[in-house]
DOGUVO-51230 format. One line per field, with one value per atom (N, C-alpha, C, O): atom name; x negated, y, z negated. Coordinates in Angstrom, 3 decimals, decimal comma. Atoms other than C-alpha are relative to their C-alpha. Layout:
BEGIN
atomo CA ...;
px X ...;
py Y ...;
pz Z ...;
//
This chain:
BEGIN
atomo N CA C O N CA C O N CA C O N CA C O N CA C O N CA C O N CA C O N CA C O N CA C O N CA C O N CA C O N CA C O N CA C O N CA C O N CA C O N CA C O N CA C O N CA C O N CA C O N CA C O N CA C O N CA C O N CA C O N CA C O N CA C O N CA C O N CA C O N CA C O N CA C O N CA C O N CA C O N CA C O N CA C O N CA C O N CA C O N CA C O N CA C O N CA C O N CA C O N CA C O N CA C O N CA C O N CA C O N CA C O N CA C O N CA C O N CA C O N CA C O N CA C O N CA C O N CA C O N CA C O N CA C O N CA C O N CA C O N CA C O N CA C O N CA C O N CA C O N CA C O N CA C O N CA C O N CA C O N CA C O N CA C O N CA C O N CA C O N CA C O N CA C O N CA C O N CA C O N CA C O N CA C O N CA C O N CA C O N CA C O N CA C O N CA C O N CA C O N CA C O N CA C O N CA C O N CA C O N CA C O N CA C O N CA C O N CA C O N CA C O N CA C O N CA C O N CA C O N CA C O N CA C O N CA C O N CA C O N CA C O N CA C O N CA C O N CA C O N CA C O N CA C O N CA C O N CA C O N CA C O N CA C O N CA C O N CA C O N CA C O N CA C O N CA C O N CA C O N CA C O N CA C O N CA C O N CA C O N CA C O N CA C O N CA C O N CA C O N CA C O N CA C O N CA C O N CA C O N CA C O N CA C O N CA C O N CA C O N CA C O N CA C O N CA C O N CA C O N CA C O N CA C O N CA C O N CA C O N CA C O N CA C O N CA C O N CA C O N CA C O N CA C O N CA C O N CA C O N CA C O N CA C O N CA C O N CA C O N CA C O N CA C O N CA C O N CA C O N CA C O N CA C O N CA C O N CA C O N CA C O N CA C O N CA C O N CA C O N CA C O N CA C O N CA C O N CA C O N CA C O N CA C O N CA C O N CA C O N CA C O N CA C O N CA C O N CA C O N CA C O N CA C O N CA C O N CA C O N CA C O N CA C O N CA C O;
px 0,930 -72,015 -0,626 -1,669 0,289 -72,365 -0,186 -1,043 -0,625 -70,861 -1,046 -2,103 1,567 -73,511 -1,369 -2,092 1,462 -76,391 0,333 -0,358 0,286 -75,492 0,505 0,696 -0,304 -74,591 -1,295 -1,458 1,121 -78,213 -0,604 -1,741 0,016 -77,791 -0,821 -0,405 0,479 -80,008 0,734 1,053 -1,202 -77,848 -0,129 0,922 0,252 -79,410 0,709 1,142 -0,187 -78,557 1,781 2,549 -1,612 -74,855 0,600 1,830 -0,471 -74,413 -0,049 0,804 -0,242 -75,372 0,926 1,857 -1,176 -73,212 1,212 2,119 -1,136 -70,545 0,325 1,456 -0,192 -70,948 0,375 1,155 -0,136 -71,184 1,670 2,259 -1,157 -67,890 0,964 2,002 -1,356 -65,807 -0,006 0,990 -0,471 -66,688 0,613 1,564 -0,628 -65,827 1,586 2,461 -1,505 -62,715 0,864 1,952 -0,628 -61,667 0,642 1,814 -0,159 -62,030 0,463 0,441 -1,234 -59,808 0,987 2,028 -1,817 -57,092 0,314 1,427 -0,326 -57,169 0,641 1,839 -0,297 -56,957 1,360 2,328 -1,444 -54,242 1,136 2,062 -1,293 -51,739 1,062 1,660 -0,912 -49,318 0,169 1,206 -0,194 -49,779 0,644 1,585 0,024 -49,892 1,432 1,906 -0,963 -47,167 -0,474 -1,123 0,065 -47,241 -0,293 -1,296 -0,265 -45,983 -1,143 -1,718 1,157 -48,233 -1,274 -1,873 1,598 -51,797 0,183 -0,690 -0,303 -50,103 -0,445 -1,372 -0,330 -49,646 -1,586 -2,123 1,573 -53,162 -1,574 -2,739 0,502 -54,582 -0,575 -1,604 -0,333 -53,225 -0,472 -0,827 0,313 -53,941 -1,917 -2,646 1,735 -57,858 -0,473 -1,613 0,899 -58,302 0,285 -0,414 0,140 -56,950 -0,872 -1,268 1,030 -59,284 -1,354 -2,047 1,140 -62,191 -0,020 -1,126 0,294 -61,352 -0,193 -0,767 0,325 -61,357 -1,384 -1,799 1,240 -64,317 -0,836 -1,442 0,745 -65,976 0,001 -0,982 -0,648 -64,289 -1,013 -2,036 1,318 -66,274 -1,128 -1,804 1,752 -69,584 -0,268 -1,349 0,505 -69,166 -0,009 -0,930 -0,243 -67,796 -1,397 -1,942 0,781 -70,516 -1,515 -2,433 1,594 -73,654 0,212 -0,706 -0,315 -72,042 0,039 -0,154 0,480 -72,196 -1,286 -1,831 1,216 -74,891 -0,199 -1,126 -0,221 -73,524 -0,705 -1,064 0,705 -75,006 -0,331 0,270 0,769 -77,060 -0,348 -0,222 0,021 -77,723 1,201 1,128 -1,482 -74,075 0,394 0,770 -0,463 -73,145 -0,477 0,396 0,277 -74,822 0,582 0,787 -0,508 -73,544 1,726 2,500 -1,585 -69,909 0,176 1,270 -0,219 -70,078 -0,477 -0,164 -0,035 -71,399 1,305 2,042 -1,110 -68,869 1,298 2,118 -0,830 -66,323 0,562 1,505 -0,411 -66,791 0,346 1,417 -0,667 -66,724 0,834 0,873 -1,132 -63,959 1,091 1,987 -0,576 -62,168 0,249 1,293 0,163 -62,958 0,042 0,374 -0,179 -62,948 1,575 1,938 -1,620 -59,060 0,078 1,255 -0,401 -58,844 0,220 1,199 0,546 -59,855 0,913 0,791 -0,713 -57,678 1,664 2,371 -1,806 -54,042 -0,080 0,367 -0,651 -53,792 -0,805 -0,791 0,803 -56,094 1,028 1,545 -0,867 -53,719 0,928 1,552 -0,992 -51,219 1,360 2,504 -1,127 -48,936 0,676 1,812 -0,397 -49,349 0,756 1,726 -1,100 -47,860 1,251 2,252 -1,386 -45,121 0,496 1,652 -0,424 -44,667 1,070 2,262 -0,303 -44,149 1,589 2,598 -0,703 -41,885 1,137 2,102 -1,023 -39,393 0,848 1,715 -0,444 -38,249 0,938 0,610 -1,017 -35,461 -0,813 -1,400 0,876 -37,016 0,823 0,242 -1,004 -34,394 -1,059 -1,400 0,494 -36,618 -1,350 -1,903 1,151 -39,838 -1,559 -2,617 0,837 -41,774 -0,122 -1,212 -0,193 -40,551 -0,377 -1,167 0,206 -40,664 -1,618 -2,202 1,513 -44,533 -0,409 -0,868 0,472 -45,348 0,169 -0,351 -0,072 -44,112 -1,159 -2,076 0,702 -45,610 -1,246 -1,786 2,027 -49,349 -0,120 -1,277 0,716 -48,943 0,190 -0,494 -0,216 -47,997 -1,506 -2,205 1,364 -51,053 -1,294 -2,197 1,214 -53,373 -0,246 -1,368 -0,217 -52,354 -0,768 -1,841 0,748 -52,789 -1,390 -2,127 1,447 -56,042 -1,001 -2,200 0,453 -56,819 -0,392 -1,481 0,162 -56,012 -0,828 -1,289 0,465 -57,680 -1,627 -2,541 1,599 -61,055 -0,207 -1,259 0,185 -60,383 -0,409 -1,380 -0,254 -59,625 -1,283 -1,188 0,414 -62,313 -1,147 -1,132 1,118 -65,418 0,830 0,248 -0,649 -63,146 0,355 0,235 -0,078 -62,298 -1,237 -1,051 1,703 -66,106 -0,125 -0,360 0,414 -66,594 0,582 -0,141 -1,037 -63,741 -0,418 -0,493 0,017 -64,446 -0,621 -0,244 0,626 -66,221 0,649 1,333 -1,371 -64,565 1,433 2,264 -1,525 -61,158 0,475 1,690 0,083 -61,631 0,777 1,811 -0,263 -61,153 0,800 1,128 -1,008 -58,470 0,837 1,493 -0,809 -56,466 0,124 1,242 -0,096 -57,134 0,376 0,964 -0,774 -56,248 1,063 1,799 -0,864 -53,297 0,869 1,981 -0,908 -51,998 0,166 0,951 0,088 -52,993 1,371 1,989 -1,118 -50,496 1,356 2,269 -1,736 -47,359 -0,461 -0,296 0,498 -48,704 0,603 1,358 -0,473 -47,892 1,120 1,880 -1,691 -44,663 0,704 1,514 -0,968 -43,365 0,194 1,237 -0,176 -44,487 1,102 1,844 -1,315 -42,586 1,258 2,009 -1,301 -39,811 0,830 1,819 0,450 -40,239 0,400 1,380 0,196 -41,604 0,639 0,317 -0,520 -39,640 -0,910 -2,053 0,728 -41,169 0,597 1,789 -0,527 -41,235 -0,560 -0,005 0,835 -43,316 1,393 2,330 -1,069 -40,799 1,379 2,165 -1,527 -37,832 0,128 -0,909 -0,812 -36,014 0,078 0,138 -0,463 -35,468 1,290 1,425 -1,329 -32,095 0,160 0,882 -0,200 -32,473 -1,184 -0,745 0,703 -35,289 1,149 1,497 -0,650 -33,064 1,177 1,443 -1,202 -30,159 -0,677 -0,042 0,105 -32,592 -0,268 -0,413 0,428 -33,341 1,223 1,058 -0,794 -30,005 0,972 1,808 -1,088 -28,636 -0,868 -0,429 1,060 -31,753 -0,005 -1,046;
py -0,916 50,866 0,904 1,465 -0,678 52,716 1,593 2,476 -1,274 55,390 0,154 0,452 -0,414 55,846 0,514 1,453 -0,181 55,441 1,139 2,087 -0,787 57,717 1,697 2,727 -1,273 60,404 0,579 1,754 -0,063 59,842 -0,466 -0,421 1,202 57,791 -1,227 -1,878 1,447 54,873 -1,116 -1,340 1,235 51,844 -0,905 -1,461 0,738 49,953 0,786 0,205 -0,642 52,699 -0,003 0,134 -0,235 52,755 -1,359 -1,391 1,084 49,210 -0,560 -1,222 0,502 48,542 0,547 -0,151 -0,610 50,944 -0,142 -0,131 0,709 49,881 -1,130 -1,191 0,924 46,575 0,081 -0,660 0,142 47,593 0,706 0,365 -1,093 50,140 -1,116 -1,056 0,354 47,501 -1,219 -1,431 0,550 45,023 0,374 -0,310 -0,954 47,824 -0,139 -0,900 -0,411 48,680 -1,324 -1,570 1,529 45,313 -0,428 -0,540 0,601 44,058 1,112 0,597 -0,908 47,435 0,041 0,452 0,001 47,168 -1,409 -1,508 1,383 43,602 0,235 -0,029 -0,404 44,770 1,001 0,844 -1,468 47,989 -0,240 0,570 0,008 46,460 0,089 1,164 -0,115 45,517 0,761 0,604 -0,932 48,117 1,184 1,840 -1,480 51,003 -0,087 0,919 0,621 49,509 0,004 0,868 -0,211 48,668 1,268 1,567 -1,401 52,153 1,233 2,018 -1,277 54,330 -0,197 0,738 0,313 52,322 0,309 0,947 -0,725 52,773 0,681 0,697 -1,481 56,111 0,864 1,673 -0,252 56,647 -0,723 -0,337 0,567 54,317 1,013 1,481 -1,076 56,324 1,657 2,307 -1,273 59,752 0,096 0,965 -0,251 58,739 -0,218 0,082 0,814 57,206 1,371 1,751 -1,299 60,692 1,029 1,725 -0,711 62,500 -0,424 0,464 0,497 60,308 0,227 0,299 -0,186 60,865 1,315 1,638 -0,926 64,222 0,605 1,661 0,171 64,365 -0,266 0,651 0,028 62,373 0,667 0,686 -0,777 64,199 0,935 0,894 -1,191 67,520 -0,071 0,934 0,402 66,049 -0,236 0,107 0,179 64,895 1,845 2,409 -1,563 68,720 0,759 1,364 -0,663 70,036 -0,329 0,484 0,500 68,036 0,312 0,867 -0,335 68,551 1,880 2,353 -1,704 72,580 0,619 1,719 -0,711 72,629 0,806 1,598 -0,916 73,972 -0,760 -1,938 0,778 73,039 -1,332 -2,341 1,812 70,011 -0,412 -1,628 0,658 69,080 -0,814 -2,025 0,377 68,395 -1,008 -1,929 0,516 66,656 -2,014 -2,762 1,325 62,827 -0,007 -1,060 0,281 63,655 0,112 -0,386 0,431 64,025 -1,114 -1,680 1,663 61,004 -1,316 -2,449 1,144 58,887 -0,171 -1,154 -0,106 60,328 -0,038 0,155 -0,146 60,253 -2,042 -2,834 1,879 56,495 -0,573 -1,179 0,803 55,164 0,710 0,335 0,175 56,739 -0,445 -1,129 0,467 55,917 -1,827 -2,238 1,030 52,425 -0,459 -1,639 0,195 52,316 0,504 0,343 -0,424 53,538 -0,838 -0,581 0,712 51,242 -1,445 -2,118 1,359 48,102 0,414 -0,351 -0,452 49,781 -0,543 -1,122 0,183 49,531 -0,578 -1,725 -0,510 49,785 -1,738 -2,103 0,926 46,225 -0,798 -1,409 1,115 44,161 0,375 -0,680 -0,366 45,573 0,039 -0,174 0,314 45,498 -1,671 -2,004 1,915 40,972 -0,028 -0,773 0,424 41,217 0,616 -0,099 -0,708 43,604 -0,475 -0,641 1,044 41,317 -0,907 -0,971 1,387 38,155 0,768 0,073 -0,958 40,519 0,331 -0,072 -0,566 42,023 -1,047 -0,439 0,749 39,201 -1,143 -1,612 0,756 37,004 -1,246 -1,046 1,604 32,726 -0,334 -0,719 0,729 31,787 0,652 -0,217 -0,734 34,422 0,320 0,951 -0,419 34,593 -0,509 0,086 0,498 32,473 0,900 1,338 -0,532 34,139 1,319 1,602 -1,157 38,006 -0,482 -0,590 0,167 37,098 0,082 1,131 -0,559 36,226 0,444 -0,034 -1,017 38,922 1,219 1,732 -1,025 41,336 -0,516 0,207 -0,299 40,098 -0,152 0,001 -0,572 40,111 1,027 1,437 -1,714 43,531 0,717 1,608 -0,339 43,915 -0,183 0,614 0,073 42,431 0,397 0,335 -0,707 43,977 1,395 1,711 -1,434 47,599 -0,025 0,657 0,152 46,173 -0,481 -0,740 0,390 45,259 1,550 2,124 -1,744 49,022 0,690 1,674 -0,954 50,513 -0,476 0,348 0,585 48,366 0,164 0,559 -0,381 48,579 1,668 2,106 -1,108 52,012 1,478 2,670 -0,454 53,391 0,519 1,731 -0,210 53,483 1,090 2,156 -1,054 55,494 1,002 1,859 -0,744 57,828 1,004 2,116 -0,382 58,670 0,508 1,710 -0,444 59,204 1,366 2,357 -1,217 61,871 1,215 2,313 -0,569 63,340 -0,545 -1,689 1,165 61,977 0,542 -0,141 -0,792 64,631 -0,391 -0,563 -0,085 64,137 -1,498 -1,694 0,902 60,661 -0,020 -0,686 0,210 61,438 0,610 0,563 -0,872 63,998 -1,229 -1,696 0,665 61,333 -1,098 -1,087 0,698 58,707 0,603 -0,158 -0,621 61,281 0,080 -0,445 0,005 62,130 -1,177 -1,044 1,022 58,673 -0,685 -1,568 0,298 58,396 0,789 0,344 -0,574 61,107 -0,272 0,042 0,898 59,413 -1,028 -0,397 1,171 56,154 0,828 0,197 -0,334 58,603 0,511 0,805 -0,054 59,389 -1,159 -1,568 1,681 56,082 -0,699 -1,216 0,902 54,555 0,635 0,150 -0,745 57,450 -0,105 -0,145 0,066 57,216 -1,361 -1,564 1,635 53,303 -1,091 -1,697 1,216 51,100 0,064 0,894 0,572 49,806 0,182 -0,073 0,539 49,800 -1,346 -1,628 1,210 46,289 -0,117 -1,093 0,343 46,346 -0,237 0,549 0,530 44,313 0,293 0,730 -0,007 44,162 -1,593 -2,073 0,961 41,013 0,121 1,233 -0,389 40,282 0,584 1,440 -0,691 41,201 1,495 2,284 -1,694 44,582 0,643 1,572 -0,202 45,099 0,314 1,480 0,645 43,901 1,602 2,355 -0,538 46,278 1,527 2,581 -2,119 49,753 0,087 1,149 -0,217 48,985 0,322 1,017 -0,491 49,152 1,197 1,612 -1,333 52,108 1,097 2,146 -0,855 53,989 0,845 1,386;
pz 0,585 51,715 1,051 0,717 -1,058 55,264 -0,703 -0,736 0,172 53,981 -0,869 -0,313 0,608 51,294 0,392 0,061 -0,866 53,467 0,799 0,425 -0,455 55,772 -0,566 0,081 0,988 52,784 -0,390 -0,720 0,665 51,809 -1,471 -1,941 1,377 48,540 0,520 1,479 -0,500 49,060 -0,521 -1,689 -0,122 49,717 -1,343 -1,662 0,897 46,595 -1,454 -2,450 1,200 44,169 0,083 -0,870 -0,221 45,746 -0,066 -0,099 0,326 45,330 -1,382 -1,973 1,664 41,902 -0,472 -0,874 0,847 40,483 0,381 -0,451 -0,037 42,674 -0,545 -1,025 0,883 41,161 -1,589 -2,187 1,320 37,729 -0,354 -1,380 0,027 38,092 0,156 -0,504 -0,437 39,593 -1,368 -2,060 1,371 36,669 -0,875 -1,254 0,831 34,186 0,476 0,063 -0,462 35,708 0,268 -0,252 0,180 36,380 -1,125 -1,485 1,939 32,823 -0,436 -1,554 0,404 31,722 0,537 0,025 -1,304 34,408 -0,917 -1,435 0,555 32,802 -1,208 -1,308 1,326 29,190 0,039 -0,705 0,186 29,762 0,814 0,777 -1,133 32,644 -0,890 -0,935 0,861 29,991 -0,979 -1,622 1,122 27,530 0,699 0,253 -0,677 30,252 1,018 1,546 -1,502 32,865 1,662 2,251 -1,458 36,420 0,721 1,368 -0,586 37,438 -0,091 0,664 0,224 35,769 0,469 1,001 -0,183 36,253 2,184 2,772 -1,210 40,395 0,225 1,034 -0,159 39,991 -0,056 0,700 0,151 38,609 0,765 0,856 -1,334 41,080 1,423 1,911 -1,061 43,794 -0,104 0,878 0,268 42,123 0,221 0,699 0,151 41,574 1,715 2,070 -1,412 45,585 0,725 1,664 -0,889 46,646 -0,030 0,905 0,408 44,364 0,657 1,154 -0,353 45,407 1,384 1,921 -1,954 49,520 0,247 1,287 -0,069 48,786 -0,641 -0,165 0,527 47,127 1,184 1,738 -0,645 49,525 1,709 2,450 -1,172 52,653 -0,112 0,571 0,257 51,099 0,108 0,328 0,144 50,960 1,417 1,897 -1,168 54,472 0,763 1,354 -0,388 55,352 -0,179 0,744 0,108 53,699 0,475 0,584 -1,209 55,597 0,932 1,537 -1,396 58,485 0,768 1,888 0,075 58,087 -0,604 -0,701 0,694 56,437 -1,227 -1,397 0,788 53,231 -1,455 -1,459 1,630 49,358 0,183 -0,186 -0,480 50,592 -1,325 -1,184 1,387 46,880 0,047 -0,164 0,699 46,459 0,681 -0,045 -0,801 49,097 -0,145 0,295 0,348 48,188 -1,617 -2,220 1,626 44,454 0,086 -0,731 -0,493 46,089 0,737 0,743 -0,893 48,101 -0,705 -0,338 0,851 45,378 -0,789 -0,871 0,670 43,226 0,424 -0,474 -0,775 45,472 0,439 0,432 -0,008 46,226 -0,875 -0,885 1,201 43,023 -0,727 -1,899 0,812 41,792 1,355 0,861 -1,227 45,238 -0,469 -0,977 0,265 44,733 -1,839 -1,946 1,412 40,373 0,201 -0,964 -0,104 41,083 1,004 1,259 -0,882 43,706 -0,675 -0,354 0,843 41,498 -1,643 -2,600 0,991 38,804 -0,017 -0,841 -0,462 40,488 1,403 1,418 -1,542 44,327 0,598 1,773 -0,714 44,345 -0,281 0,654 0,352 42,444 -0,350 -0,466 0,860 40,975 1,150 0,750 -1,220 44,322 -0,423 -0,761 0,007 44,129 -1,263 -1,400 1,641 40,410 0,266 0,213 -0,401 41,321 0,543 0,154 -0,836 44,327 -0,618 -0,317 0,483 42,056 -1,033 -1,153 1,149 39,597 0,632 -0,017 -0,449 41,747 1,276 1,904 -0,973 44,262 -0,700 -1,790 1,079 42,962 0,906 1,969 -0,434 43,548 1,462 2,476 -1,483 46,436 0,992 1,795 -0,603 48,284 -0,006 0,895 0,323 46,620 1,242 1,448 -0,834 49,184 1,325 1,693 -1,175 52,348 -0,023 0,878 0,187 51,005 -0,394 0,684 -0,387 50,108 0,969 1,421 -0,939 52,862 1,318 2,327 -0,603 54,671 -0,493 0,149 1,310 51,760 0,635 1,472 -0,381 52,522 1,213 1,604 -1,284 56,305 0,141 1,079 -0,291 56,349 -0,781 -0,299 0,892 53,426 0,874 1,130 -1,080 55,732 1,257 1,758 -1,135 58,733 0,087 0,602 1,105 56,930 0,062 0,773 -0,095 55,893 1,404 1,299 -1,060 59,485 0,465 0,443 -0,764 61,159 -0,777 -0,199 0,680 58,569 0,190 0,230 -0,269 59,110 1,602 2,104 -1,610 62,984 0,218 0,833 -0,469 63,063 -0,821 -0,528 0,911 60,392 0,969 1,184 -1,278 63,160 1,110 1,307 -0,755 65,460 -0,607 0,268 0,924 62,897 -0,852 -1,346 0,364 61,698 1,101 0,976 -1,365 65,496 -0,105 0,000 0,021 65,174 -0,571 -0,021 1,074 62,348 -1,389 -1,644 0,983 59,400 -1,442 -2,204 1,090 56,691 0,453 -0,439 -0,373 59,063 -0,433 -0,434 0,372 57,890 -1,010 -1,032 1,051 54,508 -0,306 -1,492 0,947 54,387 0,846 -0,085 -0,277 56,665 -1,349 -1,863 0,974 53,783 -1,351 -2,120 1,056 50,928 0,338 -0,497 0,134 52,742 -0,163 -0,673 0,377 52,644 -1,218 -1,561 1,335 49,404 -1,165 -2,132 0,355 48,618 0,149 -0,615 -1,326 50,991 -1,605 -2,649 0,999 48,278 -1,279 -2,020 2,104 44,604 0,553 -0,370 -0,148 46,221 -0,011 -0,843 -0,121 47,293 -1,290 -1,690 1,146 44,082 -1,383 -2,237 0,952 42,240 -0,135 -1,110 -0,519 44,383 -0,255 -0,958 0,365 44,642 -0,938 -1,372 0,949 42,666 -1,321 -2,171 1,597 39,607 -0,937 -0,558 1,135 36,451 -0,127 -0,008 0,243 35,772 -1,676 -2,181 1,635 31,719 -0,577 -0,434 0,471 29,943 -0,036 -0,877 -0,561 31,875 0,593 1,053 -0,743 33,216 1,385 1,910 -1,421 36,796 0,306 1,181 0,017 36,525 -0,233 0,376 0,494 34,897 1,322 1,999 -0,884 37,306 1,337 1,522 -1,254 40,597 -0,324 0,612 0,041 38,861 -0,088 -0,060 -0,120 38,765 1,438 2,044 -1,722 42,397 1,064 2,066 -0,402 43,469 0,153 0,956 0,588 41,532 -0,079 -0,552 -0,822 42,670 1,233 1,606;
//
């Protein structure tokens, strides 16, 4: 909630509503995975965390110049929680089910865990490297995290299987002829 505080949101007002957003969104990612598919809730995952870095990218741009100081704590609230409500949508879980989904059993143990040290790794550089990055740039922050947000709705386009009621087999057989 750094990032809040030093937007000018007071940290209390940026935490409740993060709390209440990620319940929401939770309990609907819960309700729509299987109706909506894997692929798409992804796709829209990925589409909202780019919107939200850009969002909050601007707000930092614009304190930092000095431009529409109103705006700038109402883009960085808004910016977070949809960053994070699209994050808690797809991009939180929706990888571990795909995981379990696309790995034939002879293999399923070993490809795991590969899959979450590479996940936690990711999530390492990105917590290491986030303080050096603010130093840099505090907007350059956020267009670096939109742009990888963008590399992310390609791959998954390119990518990820739909798995919503398919077989491992039919699954296994669009991955090859892909």
């Amino acid at each position: 909630m750094l990032i809040i505080y030093i937007s000018g949101v007071p940290p209390n007002v940026g935490s409740i509503l993060y709390a209440c957003l990620q319940i929401i969104v939770l309990a609907l990612g819960a309700v729509i995975i299987d109706k909506a598919g894997r692929r798409p809730l992804l796709t829209i995952s990925a589409s909202g965390m780019l919107v939200g870095s850009v969002l909050t990218g601007s707000s930092f741009y614009l304190k930092e110049h000095h431009l529409a100081a109103g705006l700038g704590p109402i883009f960085t609230i808004t910016g977070i929680m949809i960053d994070m409500g699209s994050y808690c949508l797809g991009l939180g879980g929706i990888p571990w089910i795909v995981m379990s989904e696309i790995f034939p059993i002879h293999i399923k143990g070993i490809a795991g865990s590969l899959v979450t040290l590479v996940s936690w790794g990711g999530t390492w550089v990105v917590s290491f490297s986030f303080n050096f990055l603010m130093t840099w740039s505090s907007y350059g922050t956020f267009s670096v995290f939109a742009a990888f947000c963008a590399v992310a709705i390609v791959f998954i386009f390119k990518l990820v299987p739909q798995t919503k009621g398919r077989t491992l087999e039919e699954i296994q057989a669009s991955m090859e002829y892909s």
